[in-house]
C-alpha positions, 0 to 999 in steps of 0.5 A, a space after each residue: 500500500 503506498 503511503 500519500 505523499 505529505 506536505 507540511 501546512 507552511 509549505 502548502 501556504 508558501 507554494 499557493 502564495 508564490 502560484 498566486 504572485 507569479 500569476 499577477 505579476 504577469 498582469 498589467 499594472 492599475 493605480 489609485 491615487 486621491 486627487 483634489 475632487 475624489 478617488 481616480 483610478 488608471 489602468 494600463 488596459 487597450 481593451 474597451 469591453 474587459 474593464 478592470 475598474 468597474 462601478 459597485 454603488 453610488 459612491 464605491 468602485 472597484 479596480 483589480 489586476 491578474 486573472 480577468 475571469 477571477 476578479 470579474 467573478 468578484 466583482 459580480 459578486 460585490 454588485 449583488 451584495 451591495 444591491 442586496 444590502 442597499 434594498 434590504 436596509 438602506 442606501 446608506 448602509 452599503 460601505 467600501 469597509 463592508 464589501 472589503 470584509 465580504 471580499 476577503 472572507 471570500 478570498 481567504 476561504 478559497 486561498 485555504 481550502 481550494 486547491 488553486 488560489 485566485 490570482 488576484 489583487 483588488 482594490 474597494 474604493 468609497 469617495 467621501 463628502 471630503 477626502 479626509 473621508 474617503 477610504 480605499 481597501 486593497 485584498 490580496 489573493 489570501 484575503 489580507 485586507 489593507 486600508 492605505 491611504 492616499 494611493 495604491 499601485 498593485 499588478 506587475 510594476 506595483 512595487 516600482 510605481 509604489 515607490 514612485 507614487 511615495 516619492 512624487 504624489 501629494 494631496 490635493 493634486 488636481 484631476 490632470 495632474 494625478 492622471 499625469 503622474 499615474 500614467 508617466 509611471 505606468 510607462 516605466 519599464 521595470 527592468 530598466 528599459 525605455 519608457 513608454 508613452 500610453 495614448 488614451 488608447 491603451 488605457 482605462 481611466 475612472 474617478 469617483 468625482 465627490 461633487 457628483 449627484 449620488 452616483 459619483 462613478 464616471 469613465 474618462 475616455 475620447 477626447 476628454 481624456 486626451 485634453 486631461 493627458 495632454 494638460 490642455 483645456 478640458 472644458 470645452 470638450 464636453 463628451 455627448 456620452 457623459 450622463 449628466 443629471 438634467 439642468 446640473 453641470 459637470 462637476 469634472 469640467 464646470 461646464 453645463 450639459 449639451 442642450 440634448 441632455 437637458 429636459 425641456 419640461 421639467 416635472 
């Protein structure tokens, strides 16, 4: 009779562990960083339908890097909670703390008892009524929960542009200039190498604007996102797409919405 073979506990933990790093390194890089009107997040991503910053509730996001279908499963998942809780109790009720909390009893029960952990890194991000108030959760594929203050960079490149991120961010920076730092250092090569230049197009751009009625969760892209790169003015380039609450004006750009989306009569 053959005896099984054995693996101590520490050693099973450390080979999940190091499966699990190896697979997000392999992922592009997402950074999150506060800017003076909210929470923006940038990822290196030239897909326009797999998304790697995506909305939960009105005033929660949620970013990821590593195995798409893993944390699209996760994310998924966040919505139904918050649309579950929100109905059940009260809007008020669903926070960035309490769907970091259900992620990672998620994450540290399928790290532990199943037999290949996620490859994953998320990020939970609320915006507040300031930014004193604004909260952001990064869960690692154990089900570790950090709360880090001010920015965050996880996926391939997350610890060089960390270090940059702590050399060169401030509070209070402005829109354009955060995106601006986040994209210079989502270019670097982290071996070394020439660093790129990212268009528009090879990125997912999204904030949580504090200013916004409710819903604060907005993308950036087109034309908006070229003028905000390219430090130009971008309030003269309002995109048509933007869903902008009737008669209100765009908290991003101060500019008011195009006359099509305005209501004509009012109720």
């Amino acid at each position: 009779m053959n005896m099984p073979f054995y693996v101590s506990p520490e050693q099973l933990m450390k080979d999940r562990a190091d499966y699990a790093r190896k697979g997000i390194a392999r992922g592009r890089s997402v950074v999150v960083l506060g800017y003076d009107r909210g929470i923006a997040f940038v990822a290196e991503n030239p897909s326009r339908a797999l998304h790697k910053i995506s909305e939960i509730y009105d005033r929660i996001a949620f970013a990821a890097a590593g195995k798409y279908n893993e944390f699209e499963n996760l994310r998924v998942a966040g919505v139904r909670y918050a649309d579950l809780r929100g109905y059940s109790y009260d809007r008020s009720d669903v926070t960035a703390r309490g769907l970091a909390n259900a992620y990672a009893q998620t994450l540290g029960t399928v790290f532990t008892q199943e037999s290949k952990p996620y490859e994953v890194e998320i990020v939970v991000a609320e915006v507040g009524v300031n930014a004193e108030q604004d909260q952001i959760y990064r869960l690692t594929y154990d089900g570790s929960v950090a709360d880090e203050q001010g920015f965050i960079a996880m996926g391939g490149a997350g610890e060089q542009i960390t270090a940059g991120l702590q050399e060169r961010w401030t509070p209070g920076m402005t829109l354009g200039d955060a995106l601006a730092l986040a994209v210079d250092l989502l270019g670097h090569d982290p071996a070394g190498g020439p660093a790129r230049t990212l268009s528009g197009k090879q990125l997912e751009v999204a904030v949580l604007d504090r200013a916004r009625p409710r819903r604060t969760f907005r993308r950036l892209a087109g034309p908006l996102l070229e003028a905000l790169l390219n430090s130009e003015d971008p309030t003269t380039d309002v995109p048509a797409e933007d869903d902008l609450a009737p008669g209100r004006h765009d908290t991003l750009t101060g500019q008011n919405p195009p006359a099509d989306k305005r209501e004509s009569n009012p109720s």
